[in-house]
N, CA, C and O atoms as CSV, one atom per row, in Angstrom:
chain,resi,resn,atom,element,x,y,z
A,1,UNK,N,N,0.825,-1.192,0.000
A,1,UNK,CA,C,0.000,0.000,0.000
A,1,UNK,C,C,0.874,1.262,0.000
A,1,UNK,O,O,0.678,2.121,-0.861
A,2,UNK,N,N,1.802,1.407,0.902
A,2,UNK,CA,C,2.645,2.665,1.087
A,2,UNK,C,C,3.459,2.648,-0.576
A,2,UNK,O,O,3.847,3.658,-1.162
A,3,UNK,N,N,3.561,1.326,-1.048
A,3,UNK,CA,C,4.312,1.919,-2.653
A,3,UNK,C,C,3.598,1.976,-3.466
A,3,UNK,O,O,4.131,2.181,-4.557
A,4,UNK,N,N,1.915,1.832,-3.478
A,4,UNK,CA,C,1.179,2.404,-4.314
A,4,UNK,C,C,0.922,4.262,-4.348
A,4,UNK,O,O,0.884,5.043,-5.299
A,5,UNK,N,N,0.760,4.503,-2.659
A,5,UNK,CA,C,0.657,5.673,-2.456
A,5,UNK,C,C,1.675,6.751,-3.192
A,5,UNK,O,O,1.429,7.771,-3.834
A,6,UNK,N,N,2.981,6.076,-2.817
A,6,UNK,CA,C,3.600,6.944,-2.655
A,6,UNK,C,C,3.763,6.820,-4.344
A,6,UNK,O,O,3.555,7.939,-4.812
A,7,UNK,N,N,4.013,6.003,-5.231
A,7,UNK,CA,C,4.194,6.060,-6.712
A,7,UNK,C,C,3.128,6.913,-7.407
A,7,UNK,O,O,3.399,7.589,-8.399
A,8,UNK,N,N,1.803,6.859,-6.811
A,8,UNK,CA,C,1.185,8.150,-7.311
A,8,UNK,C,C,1.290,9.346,-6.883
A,8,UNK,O,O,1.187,10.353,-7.582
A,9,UNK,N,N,1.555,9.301,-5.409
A,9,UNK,CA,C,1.724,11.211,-5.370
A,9,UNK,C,C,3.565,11.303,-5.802
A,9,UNK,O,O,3.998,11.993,-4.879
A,10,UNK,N,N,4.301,11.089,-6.361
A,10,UNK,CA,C,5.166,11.202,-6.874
A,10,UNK,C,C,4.848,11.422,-8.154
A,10,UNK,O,O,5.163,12.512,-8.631
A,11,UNK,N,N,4.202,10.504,-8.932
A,11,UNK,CA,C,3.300,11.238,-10.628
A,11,UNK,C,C,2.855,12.584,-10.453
A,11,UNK,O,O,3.437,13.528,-10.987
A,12,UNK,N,N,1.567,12.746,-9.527
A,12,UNK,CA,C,1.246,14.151,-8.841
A,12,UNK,C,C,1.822,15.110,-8.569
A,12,UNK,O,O,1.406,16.130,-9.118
A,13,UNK,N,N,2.805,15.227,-7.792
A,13,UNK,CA,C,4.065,15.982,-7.562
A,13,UNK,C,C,4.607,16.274,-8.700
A,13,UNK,O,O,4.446,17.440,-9.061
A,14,UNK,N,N,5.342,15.424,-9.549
A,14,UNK,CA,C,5.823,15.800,-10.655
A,14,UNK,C,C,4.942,16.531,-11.790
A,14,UNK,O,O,5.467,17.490,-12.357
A,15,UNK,N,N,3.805,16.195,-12.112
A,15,UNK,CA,C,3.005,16.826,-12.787
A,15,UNK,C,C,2.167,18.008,-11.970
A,15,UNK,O,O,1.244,18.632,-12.494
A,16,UNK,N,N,2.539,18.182,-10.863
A,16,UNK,CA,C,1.922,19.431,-10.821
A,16,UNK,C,C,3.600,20.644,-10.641
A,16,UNK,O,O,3.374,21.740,-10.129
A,17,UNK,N,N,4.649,20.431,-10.941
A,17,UNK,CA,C,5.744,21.211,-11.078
A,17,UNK,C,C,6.689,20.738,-9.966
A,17,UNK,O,O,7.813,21.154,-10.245
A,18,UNK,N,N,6.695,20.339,-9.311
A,18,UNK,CA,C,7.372,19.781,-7.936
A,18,UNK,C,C,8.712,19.525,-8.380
A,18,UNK,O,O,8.779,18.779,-9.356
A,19,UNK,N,N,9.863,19.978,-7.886
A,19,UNK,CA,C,10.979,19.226,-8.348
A,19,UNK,C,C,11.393,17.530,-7.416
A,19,UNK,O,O,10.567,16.760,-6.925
A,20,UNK,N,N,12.689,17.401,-7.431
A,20,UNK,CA,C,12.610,15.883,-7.125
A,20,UNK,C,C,13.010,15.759,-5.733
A,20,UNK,O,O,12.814,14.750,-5.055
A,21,UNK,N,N,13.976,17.565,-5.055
A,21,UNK,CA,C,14.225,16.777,-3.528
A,21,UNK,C,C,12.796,17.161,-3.135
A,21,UNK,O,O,12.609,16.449,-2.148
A,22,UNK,N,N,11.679,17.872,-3.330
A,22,UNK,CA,C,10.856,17.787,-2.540
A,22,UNK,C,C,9.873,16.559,-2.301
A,22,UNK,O,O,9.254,16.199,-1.299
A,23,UNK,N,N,9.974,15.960,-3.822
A,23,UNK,CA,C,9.152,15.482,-3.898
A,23,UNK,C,C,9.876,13.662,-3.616
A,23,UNK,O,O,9.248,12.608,-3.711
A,24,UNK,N,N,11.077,13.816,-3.326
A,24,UNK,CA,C,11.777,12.296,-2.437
A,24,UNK,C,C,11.577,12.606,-0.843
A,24,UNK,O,O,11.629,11.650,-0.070
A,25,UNK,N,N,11.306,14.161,-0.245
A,25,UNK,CA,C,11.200,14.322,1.181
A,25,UNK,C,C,9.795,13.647,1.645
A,25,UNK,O,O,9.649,13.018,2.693
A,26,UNK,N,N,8.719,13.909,0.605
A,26,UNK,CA,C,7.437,13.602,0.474
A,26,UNK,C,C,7.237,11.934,0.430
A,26,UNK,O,O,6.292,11.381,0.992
A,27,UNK,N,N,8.083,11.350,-0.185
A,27,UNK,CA,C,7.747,10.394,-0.362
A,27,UNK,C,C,8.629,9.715,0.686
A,27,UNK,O,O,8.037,8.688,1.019
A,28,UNK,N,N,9.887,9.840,1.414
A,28,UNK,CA,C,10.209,9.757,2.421
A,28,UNK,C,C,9.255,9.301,3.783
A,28,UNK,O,O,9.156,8.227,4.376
A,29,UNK,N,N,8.587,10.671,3.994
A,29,UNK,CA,C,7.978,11.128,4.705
A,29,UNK,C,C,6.648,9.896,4.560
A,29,UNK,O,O,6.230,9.365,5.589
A,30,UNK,N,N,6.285,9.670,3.715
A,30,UNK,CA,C,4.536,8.403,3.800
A,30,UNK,C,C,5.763,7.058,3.566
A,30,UNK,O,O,5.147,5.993,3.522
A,31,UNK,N,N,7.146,6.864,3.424
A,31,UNK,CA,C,7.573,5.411,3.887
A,31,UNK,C,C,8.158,5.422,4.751
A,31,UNK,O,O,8.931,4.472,4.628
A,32,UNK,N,N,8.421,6.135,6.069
A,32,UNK,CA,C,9.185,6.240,7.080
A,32,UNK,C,C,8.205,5.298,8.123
A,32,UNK,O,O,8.748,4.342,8.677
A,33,UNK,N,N,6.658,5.593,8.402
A,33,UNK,CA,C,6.390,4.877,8.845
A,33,UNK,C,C,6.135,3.256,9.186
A,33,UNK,O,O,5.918,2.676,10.249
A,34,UNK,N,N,6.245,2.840,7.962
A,34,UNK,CA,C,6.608,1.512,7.861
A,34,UNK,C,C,7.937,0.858,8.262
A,34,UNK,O,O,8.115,-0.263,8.738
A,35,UNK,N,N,8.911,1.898,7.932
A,35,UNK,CA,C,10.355,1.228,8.043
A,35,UNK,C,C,10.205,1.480,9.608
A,35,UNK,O,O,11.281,1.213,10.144
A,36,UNK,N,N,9.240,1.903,10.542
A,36,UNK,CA,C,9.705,2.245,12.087
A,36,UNK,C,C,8.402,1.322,12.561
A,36,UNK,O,O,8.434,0.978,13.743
A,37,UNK,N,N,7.604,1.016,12.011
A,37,UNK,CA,C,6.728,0.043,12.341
A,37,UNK,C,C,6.725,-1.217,12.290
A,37,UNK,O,O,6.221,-2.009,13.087
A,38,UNK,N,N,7.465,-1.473,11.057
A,38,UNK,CA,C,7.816,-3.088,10.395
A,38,UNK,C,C,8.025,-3.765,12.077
A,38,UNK,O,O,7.038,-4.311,12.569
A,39,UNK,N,N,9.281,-3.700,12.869
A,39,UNK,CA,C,9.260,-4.437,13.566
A,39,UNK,C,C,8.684,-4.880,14.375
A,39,UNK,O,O,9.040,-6.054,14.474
A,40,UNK,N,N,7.519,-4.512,15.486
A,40,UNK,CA,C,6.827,-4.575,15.840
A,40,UNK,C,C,5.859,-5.423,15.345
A,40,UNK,O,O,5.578,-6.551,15.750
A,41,UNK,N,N,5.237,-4.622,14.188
A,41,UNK,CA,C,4.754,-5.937,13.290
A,41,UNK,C,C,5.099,-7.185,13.033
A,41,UNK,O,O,4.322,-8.121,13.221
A,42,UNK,N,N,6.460,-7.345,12.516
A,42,UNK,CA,C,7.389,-9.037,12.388
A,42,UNK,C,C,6.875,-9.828,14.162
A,42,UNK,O,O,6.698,-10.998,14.502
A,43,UNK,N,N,6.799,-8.725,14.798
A,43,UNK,CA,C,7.192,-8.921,16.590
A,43,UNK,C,C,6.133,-9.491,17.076
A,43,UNK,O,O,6.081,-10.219,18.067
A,44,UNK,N,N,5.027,-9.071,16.178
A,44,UNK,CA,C,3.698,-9.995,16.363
A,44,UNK,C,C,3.043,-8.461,17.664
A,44,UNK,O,O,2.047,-8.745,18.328
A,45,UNK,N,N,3.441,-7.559,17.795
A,45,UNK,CA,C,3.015,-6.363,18.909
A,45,UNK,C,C,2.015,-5.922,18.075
A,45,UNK,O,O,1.019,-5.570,18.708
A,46,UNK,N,N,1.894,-5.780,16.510
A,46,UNK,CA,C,0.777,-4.777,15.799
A,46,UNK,C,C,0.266,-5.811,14.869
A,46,UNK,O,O,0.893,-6.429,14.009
A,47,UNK,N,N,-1.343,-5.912,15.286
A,47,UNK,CA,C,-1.914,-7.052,14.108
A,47,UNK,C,C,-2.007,-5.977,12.649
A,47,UNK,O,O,-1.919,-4.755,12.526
A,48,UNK,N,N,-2.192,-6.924,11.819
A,48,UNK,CA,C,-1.878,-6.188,10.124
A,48,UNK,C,C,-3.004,-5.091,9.966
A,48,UNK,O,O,-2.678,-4.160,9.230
A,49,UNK,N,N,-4.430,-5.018,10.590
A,49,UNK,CA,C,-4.873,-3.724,10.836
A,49,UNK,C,C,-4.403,-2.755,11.620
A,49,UNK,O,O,-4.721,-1.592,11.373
A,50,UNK,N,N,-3.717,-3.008,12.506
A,50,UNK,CA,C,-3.074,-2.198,13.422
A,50,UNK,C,C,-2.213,-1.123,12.625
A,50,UNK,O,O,-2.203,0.103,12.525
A,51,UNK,N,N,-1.404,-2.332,12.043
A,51,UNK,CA,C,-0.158,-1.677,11.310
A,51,UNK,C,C,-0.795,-0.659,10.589
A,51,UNK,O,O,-0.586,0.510,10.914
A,52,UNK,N,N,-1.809,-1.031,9.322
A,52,UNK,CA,C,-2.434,-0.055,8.371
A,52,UNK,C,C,-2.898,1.370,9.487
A,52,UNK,O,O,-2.546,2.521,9.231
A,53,UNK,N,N,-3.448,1.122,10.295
A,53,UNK,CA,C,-4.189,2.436,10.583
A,53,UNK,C,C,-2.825,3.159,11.148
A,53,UNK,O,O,-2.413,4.022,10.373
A,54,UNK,N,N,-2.121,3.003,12.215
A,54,UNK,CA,C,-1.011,3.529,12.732
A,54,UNK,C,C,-0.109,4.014,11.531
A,54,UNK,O,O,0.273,5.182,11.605
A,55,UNK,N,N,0.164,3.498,10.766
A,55,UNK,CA,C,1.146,3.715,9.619
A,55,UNK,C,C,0.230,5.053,8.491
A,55,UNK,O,O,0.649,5.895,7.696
A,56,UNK,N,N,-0.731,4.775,8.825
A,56,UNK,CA,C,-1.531,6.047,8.364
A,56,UNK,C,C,-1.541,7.618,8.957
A,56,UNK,O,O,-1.278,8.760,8.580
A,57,UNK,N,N,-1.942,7.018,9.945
A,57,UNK,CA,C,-1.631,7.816,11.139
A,57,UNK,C,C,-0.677,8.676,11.238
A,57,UNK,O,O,-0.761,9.814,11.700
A,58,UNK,N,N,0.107,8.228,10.871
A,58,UNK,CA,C,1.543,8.260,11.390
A,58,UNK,C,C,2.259,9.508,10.091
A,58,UNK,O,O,3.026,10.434,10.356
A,59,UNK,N,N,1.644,9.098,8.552
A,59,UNK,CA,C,1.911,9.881,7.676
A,59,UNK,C,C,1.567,11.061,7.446
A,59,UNK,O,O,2.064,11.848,6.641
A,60,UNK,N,N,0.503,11.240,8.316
A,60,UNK,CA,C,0.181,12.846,8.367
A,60,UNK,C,C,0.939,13.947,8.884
A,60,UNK,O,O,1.130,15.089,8.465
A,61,UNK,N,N,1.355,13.272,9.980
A,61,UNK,CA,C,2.205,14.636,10.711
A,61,UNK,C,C,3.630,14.667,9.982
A,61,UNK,O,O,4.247,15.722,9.835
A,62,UNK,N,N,4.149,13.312,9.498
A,62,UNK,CA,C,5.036,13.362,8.764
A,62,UNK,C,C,5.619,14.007,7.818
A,62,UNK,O,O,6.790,14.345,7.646
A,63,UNK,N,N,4.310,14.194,6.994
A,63,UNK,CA,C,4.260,15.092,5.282
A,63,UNK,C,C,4.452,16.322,5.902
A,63,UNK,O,O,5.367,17.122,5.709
A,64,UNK,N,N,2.969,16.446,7.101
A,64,UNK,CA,C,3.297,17.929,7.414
A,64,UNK,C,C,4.464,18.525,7.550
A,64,UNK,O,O,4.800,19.476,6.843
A,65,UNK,N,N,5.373,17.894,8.705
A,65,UNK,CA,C,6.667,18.290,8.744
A,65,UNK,C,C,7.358,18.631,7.802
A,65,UNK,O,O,7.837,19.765,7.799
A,66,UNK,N,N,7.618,17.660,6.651
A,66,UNK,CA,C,8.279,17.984,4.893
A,66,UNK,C,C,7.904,19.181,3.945
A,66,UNK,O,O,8.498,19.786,3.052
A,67,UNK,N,N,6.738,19.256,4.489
A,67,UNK,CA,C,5.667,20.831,4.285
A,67,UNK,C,C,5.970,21.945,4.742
A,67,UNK,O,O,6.083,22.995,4.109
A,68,UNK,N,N,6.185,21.685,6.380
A,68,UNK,CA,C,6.700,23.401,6.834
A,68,UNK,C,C,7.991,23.326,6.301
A,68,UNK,O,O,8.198,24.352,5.652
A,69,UNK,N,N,9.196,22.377,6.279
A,69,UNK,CA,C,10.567,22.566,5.700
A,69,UNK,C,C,10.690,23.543,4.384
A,69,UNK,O,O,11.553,24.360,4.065
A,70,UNK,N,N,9.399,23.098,3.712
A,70,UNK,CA,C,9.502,23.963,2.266
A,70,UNK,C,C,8.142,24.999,2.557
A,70,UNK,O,O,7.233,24.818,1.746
A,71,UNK,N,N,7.939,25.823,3.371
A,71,UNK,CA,C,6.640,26.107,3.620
A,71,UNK,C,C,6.320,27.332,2.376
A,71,UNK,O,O,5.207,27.446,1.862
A,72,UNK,N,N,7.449,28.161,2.026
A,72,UNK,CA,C,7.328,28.334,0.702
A,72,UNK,C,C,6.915,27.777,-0.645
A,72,UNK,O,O,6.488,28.447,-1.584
A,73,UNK,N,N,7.109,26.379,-0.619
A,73,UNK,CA,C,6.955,25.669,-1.434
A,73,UNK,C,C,5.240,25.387,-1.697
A,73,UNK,O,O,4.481,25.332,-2.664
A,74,UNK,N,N,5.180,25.289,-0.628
A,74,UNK,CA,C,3.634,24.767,-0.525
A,74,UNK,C,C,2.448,25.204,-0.126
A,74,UNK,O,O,1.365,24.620,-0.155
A,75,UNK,N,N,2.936,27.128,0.549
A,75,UNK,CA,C,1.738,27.904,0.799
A,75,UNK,C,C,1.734,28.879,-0.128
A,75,UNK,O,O,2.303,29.970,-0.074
A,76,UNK,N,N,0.771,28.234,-1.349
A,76,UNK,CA,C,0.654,29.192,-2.769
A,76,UNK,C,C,0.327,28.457,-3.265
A,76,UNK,O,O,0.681,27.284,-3.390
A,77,UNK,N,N,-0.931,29.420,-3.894
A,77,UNK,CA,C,-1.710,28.549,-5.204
A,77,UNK,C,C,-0.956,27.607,-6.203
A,77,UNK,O,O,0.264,27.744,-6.298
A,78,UNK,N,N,-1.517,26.780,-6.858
A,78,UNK,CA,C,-0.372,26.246,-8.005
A,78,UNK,C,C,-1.142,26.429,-9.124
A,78,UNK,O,O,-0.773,25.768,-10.096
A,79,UNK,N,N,-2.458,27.387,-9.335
A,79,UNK,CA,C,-2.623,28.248,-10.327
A,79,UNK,C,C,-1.450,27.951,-11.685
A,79,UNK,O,O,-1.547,27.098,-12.567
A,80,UNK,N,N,-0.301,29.024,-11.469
A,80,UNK,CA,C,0.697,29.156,-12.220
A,80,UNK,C,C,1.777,28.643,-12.476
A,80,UNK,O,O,2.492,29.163,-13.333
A,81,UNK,N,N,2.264,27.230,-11.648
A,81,UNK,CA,C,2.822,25.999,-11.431
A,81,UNK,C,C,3.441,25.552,-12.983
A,81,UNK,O,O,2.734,25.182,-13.921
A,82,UNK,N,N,4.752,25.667,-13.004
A,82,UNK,CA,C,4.926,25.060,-14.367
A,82,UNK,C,C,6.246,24.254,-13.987
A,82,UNK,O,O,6.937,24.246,-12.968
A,83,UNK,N,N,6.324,23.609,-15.143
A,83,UNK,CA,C,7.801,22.880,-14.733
A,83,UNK,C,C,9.239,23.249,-15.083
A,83,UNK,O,O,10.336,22.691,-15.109
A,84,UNK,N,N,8.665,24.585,-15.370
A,84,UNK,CA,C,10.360,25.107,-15.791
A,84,UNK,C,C,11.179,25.124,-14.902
A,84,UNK,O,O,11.762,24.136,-14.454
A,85,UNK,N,N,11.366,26.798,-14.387
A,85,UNK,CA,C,12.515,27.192,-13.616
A,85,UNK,C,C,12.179,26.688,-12.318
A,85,UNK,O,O,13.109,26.228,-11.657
A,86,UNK,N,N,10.931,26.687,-11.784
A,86,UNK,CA,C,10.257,26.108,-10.417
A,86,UNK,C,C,10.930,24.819,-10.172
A,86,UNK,O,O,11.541,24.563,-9.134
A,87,UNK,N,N,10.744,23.756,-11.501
A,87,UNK,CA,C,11.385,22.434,-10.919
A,87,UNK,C,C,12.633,22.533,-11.298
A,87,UNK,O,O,13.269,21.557,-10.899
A,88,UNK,N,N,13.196,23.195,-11.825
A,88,UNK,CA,C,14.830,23.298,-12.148
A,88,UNK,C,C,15.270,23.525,-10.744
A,88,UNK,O,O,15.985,22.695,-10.183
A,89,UNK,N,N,14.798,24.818,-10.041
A,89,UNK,CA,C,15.335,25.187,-9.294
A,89,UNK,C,C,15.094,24.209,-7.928
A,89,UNK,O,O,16.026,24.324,-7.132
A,90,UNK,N,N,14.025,23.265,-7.493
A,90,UNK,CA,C,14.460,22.482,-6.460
A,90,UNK,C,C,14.546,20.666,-6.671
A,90,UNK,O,O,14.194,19.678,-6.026
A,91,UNK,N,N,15.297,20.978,-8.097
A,91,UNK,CA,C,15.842,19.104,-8.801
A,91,UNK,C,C,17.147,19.561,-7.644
A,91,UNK,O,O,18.087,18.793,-7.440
């Protein structure tokens, strides 16, 4: 699930002008929870619904964080969003 997610808002990202470190912080950010959950899970501590909702959970405040880092980036219309100099400038 987390590499379906994240392979589409990476299409998204890119097609809406996004360059690529923001848009690897982003995608970072919705697989981090798994890589800090997995064990627990293997551990038999989180049944496989558990995991899903927590790991959900978990991606929100995450992105947010990757969000205020670029808070420029991301408080403004994307109206005028193109992929020129915008994604040149944060490839």
């Amino acid at each position: 699930m987390t590499a379906n997610m994240t392979i589409g808002m990476t299409v998204w990202m890119r097609f809406r002008g996004h360059g690529w470190a923001p848009t690897a912080e982003m995608d970072g950010a919705m697989a981090l929870p798994i890589v800090l959950l997995i064990g627990p899970y293997w551990a038999g501590v989180l049944s496989e619904e558990a995991l899903l909702g927590v790991m959900h959970a978990l991606m929100l405040p995450f992105m947010f964080v990757v969000m205020l880092r670029r808070y420029d980036e991301y408080a403004q219309t994307h109206q005028g969003h193109s992929t020129g100099h915008e994604a040149a400038r944060n490839a």
